[in-house]
C-alpha positions in Angstrom: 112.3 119.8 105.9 108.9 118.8 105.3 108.2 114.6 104.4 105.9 112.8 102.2 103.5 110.4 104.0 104.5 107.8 101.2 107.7 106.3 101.9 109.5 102.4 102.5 112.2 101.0 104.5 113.9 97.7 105.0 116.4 96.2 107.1 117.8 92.6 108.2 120.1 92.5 110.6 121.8 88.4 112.6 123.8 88.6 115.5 124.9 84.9 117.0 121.7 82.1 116.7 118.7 85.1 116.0 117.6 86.8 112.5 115.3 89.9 112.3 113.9 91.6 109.4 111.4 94.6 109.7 110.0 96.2 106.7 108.0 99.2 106.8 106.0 100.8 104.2 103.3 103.6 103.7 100.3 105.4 102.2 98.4 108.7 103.1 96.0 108.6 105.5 94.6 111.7 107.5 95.5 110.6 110.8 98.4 108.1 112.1 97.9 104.8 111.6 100.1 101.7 112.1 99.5 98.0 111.7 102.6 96.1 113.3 102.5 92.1 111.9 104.7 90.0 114.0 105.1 86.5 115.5 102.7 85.7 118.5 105.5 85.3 120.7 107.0 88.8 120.2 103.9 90.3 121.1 105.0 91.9 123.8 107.3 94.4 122.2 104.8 96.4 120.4 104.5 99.5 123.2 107.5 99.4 122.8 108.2 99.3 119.0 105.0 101.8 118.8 107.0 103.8 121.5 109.9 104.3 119.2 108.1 105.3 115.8 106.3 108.0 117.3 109.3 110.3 117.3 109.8 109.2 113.4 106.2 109.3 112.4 103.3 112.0 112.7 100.5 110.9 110.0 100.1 108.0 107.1 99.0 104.5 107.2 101.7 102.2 108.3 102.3 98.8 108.3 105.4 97.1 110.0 106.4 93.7 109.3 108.9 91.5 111.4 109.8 88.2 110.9 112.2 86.4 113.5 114.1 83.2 113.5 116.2 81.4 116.3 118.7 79.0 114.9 119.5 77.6 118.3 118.9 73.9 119.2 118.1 74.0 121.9 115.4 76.6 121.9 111.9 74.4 122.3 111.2 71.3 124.1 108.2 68.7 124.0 105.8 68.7 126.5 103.4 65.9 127.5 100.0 67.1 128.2 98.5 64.3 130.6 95.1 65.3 131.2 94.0 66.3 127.4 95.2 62.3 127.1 93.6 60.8 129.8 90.3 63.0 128.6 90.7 61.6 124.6 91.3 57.6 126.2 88.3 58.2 128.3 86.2 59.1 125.5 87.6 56.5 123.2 86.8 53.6 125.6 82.8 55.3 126.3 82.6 54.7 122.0 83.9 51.4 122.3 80.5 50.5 125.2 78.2 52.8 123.4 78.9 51.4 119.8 80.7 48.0 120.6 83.3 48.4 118.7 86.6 46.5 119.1 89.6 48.6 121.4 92.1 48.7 119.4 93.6 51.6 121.4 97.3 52.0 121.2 100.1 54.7 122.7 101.3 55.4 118.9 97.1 56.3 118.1 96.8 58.1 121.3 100.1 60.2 120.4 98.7 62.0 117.1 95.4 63.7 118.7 96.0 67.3 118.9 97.8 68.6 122.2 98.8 65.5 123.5 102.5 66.5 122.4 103.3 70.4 122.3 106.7 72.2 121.3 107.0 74.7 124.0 110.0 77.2 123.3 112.6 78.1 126.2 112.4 81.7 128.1 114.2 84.2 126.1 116.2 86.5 126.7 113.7 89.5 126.5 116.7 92.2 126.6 119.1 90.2 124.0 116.4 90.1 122.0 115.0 93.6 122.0 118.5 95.2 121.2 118.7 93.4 118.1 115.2 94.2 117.2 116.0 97.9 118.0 118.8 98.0 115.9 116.7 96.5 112.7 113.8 98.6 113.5 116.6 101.5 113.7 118.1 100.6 110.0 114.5 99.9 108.3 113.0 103.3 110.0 116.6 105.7 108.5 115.3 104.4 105.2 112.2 104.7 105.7 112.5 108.5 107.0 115.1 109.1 104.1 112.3 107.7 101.6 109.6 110.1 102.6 112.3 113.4 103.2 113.3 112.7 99.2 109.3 112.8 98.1 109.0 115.4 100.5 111.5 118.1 98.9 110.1 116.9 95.5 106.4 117.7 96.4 107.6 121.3 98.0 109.4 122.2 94.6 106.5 121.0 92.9 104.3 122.8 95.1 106.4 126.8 94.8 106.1 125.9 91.6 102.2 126.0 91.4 101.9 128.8 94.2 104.0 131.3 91.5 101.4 130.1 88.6 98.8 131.0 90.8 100.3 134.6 91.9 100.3 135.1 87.9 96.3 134.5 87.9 96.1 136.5 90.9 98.2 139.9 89.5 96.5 139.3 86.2 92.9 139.4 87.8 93.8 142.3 90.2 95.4 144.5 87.3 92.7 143.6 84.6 89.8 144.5 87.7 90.0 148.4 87.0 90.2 148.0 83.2 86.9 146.5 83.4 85.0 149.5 85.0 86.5 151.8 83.3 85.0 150.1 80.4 82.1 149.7 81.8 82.0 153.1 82.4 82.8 154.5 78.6 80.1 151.6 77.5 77.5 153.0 79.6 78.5 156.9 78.7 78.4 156.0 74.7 75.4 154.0 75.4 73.4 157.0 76.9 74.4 159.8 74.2 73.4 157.3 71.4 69.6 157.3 73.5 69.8 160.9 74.3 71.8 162.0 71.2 72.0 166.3 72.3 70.7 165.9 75.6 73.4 166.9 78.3 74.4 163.9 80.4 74.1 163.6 84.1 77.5 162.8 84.9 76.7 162.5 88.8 74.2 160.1 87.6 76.6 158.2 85.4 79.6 158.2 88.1 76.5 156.2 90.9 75.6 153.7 88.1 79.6 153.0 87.7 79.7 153.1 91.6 77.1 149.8 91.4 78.3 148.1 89.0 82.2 148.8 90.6 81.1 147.2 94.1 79.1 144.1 92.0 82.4 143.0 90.3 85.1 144.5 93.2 87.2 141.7 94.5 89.8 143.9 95.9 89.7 141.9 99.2 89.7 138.9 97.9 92.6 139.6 96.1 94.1 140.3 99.4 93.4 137.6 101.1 94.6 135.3 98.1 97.8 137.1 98.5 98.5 136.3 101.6 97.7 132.7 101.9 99.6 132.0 99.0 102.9 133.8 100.8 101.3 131.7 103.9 101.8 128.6 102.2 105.3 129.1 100.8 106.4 130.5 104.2 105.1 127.4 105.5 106.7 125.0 102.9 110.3 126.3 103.9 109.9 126.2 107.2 109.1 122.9 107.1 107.8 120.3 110.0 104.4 118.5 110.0 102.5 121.0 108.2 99.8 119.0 105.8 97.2 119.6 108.0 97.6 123.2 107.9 98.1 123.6 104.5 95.2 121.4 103.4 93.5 124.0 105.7 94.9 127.4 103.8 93.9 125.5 100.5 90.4 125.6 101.2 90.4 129.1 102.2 92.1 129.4 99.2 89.5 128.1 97.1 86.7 129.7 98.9 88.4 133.3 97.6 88.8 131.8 93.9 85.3 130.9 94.1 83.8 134.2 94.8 86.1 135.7 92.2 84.5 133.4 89.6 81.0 134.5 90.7 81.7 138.1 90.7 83.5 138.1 86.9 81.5 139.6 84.5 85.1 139.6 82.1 86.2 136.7 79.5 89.5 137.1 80.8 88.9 137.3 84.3 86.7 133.6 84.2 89.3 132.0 82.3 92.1 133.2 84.8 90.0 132.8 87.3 89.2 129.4 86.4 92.6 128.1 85.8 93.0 129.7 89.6 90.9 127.2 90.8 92.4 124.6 89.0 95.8 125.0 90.4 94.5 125.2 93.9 92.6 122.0 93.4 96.3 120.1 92.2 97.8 122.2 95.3 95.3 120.5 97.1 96.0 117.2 95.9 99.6 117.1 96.4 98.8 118.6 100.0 97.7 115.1 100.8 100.6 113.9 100.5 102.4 115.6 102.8 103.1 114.6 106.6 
C-alpha cells in the first residue's frame, strides 16, 4: 500500500476532569517534517509524541496541534512573590525622594504590578496524563494514516494509468523506427537514379549512407531502457511502501531517455509521440510528489 503525503486526522478524547484534542494535518515536503503546537506546560511530551509518529510517518510537512484542559479545582494555587514586592516598594518610595511626590502607597496598588501574585498549577500526574494523550494522538494518527492510504491508492491508479499511455508512445516509436529507414533508404535510392538516370547504382555505397543515417536516428536502447523503467515503476507501485523517493528518481531517468529520443527524430510522427512521451512523464512526475 503506498500513501499520499497529503492527509488529516482529528480526534478528542475526556476521561474524568482532563480534555485533549490533537489534530494533525499535512502537505508534501521532500524530507520529514513536523511542527508539534502545544501548551508550555506539556512540553515535555514531545520525544515522546515525536517517538510515536515515526512508525506512522516517513516524509511530508506536518503539523500537530493539541489543546488541553483540566476542569479540576483544585489544580492551581496563588503564590506570593515577596522579593519582586519588596524590589517594586523599594523603588516606589526612591520616586517619592527623587521627585517629592506624595506616598500614597497601598497593599491593594502594590498587589496589581506584575508577579507579585502568580497562579502556579499543582504537579500532575505525568503518566495519567500521557495515557490519555496517547490514546487521542492514537485516534487522530488512524485517520490521519487512513486519509493519506485513500489518496495513496487513488494516485497509484492514476499513476498505471499514465505508465500504459506512455508504453503506447513507447511501442509506437519503436515500431515506426524501421519504417523510417527504410524510407529513408528508397528516398535516397530514387533520389540517385533521378541524378544518374542510366548509370548503374552503387548499392554497397547506398547500403553505408543508410548505415549513417540508421545509427543518427537509432534509439533502439533507449527504447529499452524506457521499457524497463516503466515496468520498474509499476512493479514498484504494487509493491508498495515508501517509494516516492525512488520513483521521483526512475522519472528522471525516464525523461533523460524521452529527451534523447526527441533529439534523434527526424519523423513527424515520432516528435509528436515523442513529445506527448515527455509530457506524460512530466504529470508522472508531478503526481510522484505526492507520494510518501
Amino acid at each position: 500500500m503506498i500513501k499520499s503525503m497529503t492527509g488529516f486526522g482529528r480526534c478528542e478524547m475526556e476521561e474524568g476532569n482532563r480534555k485533549f484534542s490533537v489534530e494533525m494535518k499535512a502537505v508534501n515536503h521532500r524530507y520529514l517534517d513536523e511542527t508539534i503546537k502545544m501548551p508550555k506546560k506539556l512540553n515535555f511530551f514531545e520525544a515522546a509524541i515525536r517517538n510515536y509518529l515515526k512508525d506512522y510517518i516517513q516524509r511530508g510537512k506536518v503539523d500537530i496541534f493539541i489543546t488541553y484542559e483540566d476542569f479540576s479545582e483544585e489544580n492551581v494555587s496563588i503564590k506570593y512573590n515577596h522579593d519582586v514586592a519588596a524590589e517594586y516598594l523599594t523603588y516606589l518610595r526612591k520616586m517619592k525622594e527623587d521627585f517629592g511626590l506624595e506616598d500614597d502607597i497601598r497593599v491593594s496598588t502594590l498587589s496589581r504590578y506584575p508577579e507579585v501574585f502568580t497562579m502556579e498549577e499543582q504537579n500532575i500526574d505525568e503518566k495519567e496524563i500521557w495515557k490519555l494523550l496517547e490514546k487521542t494522538l492514537a485516534g487522530a494518527t488512524a485517520g490521519f494514516v487512513e486519509t493519506r492510504m485513500k489518496e495513496g491508492e487513488n494516485l497509484k491508479q492514476d499513476l498505471l494509468g499514465k505508465l500504459d499511455c506512455m508504453l503506447e508512445n513507447v511501442d509506437f516509436i519503436a515500431e515506426r523506427s524501421p519504417e523510417i529507414i527504410e524510407q529513408y533508404r528508397k528516398k535516397l535510392e530514387a533520389k540517385v537514379k533521378e541524378m544518374l538516370e542510366d548509370v548503374k547504382i552503387d548499392e554497397s555505397r547506398l547500403i553505408m549512407e543508410t548505415t549513417i543515417f540508421a545509427d543518427k536516428i537509432c534509439v533502439d536502447e533507449e527504447i529499452v531502457r524506457l521499457r524497463s523503467h516503466i515496468e520498474a515503476t509499476r512493479k514498484t507501485l504494487i509493491d508498495g511502501g515508501s517509494i516516492g523517493r525512488k520513483l521521483d528518481f526512475i522519472a528522471q531517468e525516464m525523461n533523460r531517455e524521452a529527451n534523447t529520443i526527441l533529439s534523434k527524430a527526424t519523423d513527424l510522427a515520432i516528435s509528436d509521440r515523442a513529445i506527448e512521451l515527455k509530457t506524460d512523464i512530466e504529470k508522472v512526475r508531478e503526481q510522484i510528489q505526492n507520494i510518501e
